[in-house]
C-alpha positions as CSV (number, residue, x, y, z in Angstrom):
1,X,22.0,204.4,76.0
2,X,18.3,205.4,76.0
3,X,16.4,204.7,79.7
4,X,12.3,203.8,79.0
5,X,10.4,203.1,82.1
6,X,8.3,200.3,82.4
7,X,4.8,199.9,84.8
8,X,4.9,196.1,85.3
9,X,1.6,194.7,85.6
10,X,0.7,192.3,88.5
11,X,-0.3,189.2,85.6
12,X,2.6,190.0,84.1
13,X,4.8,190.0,86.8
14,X,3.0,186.6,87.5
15,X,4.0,185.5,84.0
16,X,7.2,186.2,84.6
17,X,7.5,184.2,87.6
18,X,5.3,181.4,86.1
19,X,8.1,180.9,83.2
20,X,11.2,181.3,85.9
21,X,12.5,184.4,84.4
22,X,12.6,188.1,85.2
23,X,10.7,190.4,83.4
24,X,13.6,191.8,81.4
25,X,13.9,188.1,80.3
26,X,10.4,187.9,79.3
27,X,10.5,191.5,77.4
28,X,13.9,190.3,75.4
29,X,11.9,187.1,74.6
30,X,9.7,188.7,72.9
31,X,11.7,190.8,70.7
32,X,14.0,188.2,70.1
33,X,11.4,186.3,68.5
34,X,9.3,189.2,66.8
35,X,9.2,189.1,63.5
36,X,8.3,191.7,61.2
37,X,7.2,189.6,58.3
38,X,5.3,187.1,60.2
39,X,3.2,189.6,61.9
40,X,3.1,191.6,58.6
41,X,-0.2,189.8,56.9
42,X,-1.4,187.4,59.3
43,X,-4.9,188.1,61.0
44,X,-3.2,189.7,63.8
45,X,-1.3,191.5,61.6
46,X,-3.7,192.6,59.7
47,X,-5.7,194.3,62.9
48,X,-2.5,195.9,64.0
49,X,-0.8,197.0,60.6
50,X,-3.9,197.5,58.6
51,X,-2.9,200.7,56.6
52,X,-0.1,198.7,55.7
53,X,-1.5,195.3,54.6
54,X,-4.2,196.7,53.5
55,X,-3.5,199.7,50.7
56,X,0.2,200.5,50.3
57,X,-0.7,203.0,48.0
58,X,-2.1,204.9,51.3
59,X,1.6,204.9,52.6
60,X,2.3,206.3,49.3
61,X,-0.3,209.1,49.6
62,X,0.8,210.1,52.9
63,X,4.6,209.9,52.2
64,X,3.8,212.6,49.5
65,X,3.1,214.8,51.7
66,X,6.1,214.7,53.3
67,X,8.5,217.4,52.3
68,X,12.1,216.9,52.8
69,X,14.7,214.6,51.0
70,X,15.8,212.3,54.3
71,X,11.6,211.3,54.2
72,X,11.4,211.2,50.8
73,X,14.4,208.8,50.6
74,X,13.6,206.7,53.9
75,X,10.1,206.3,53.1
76,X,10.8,205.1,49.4
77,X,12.9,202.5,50.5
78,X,10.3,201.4,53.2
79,X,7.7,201.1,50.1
80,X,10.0,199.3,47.8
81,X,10.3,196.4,50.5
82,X,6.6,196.7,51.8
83,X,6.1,196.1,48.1
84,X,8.4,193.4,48.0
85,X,7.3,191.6,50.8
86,X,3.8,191.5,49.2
87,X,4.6,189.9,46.1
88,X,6.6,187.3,47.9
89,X,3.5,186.4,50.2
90,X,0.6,186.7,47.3
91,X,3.2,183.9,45.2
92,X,1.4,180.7,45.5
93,X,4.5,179.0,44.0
94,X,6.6,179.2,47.1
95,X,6.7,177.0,49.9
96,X,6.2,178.3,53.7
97,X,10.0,177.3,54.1
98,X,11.0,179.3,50.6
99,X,9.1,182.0,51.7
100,X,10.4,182.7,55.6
101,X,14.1,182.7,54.3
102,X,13.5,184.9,51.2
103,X,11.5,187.2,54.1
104,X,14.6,187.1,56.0
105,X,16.9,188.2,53.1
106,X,14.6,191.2,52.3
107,X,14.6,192.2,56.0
108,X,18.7,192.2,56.2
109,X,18.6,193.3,52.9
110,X,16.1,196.8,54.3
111,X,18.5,196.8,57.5
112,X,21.7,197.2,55.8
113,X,19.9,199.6,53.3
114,X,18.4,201.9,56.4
115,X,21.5,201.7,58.4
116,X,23.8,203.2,55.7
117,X,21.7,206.2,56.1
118,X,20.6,206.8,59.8
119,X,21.3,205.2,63.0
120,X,19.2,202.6,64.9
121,X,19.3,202.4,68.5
122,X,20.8,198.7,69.1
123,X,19.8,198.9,72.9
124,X,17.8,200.2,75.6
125,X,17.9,200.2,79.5
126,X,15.1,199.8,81.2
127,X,14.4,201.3,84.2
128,X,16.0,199.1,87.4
129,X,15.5,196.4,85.4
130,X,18.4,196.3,82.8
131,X,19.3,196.6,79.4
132,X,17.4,194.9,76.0
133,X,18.7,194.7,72.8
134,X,16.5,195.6,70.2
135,X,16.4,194.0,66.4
136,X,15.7,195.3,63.4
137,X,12.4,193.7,63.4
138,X,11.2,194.8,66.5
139,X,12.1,198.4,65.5
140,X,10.8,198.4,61.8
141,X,6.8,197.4,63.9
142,X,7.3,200.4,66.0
143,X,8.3,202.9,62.8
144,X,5.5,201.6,60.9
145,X,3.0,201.7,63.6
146,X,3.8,204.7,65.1
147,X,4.8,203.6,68.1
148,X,7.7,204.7,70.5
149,X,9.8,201.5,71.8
150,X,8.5,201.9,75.4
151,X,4.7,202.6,74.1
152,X,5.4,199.1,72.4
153,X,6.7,197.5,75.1
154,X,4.3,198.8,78.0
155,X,1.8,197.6,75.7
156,X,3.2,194.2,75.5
157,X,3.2,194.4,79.5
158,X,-0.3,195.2,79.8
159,X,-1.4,192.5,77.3
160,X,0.2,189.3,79.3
C-alpha cells in the first residue's frame, strides 16, 4: 500500500476536533461523499474542472496528441462517458432523482470499464495517521485534474 504524507493545518486540525473525529476520519468523509458527477457541472465544478465542462472537444485535441494505444484507449473511454454524462445533465426531461441514479450507473459502468484494463489503487496510508480507502470517484477528480491523491488531499487540508 502507497504512504502520502499529510501537513495538517492548525483549522483543520480544529475541524477535526470540532466534529469529534480524527483527521483521518474527516479525510475519509470527504471521499466517501465525493462525487464525481456532482462536482462535474455545478459552479464549483465548473471553476475546478473547466477544460472539462467547458469544451470536451479540448480533451479530444489533447488526447490526439498522445501517442500510444494504452492512452489512446483509456482516454476514449474517458470521452465516451464525459460525453455521456453531458447529455444526461443538458436533458430537461429528467428529474434530479432520474438523473443522480442514471449518474451513478454510468460511473460503475466507467469503473468496471477502467478496471478491466489497469489497476486502481483501492487504499492509501497516510502518514502516522492510517489508512483511507479511496473510490472511484474520488480517483476519476484527481485523473482528470491532474492531480496526485496527496496533492488532492493536502489541498483539501489546507482549505478547511
Amino acid at each position: 500500500m502507497r504512504a502520502i504524507h499529510l501537513n495538517f493545518p492548525e483549522p483543520f486540525l480544529d475541524m477535526a476536533k470540532r466534529n469529534q473525529m480524527t483527521a483521518q476520519q474527516i479525510i475519509q468523509h470527504l471521499i466517501d461523499n465525493l462525487s464525481f458527477c456532482h462536482l462535474y457541472g455545478d459552479q464549483l465544478g465548473d471553476a475546478i474542472m473547466n477544460d472539462l465542462t467547458k469544451d470536451v472537444a479540448l480533451i479530444e485535441e489533447n488526447l490526439q496528441e498522445l501517442k500510444n494505444d494504452k492512452s489512446d484507449y483509456l482516454g476514449g473511454i474517458t470521452l465516451r462517458y464525459l460525453k455521456r454524462i453531458q447529455e444526461l445533465k443538458l436533458d430537461l426531461q429528467i428529474s434530479t432523482d432520474e438523473l443522480r441514479a442514471s449518474e451513478q450507473q454510468l460511473i460503475n459502468e466507467w469503473e468496471e470499464e477502467l478496471e478491466n484494463f489497469c489497476a486502481f489503487p483501492k487504499e492509501v496510508s497516510i502518514h502516522d495517521h492510517g489508512d483511507i480507502c479511496l473510490t472511484f470517484d474520488f480517483l476519476l477528480i484527481c485523473m482528470l485534474t491532474g492531480f496526485t491523491i496527496e496533492q488532492a488531499l493536502q489541498a483539501y487540508c489546507d482549505v478547511c
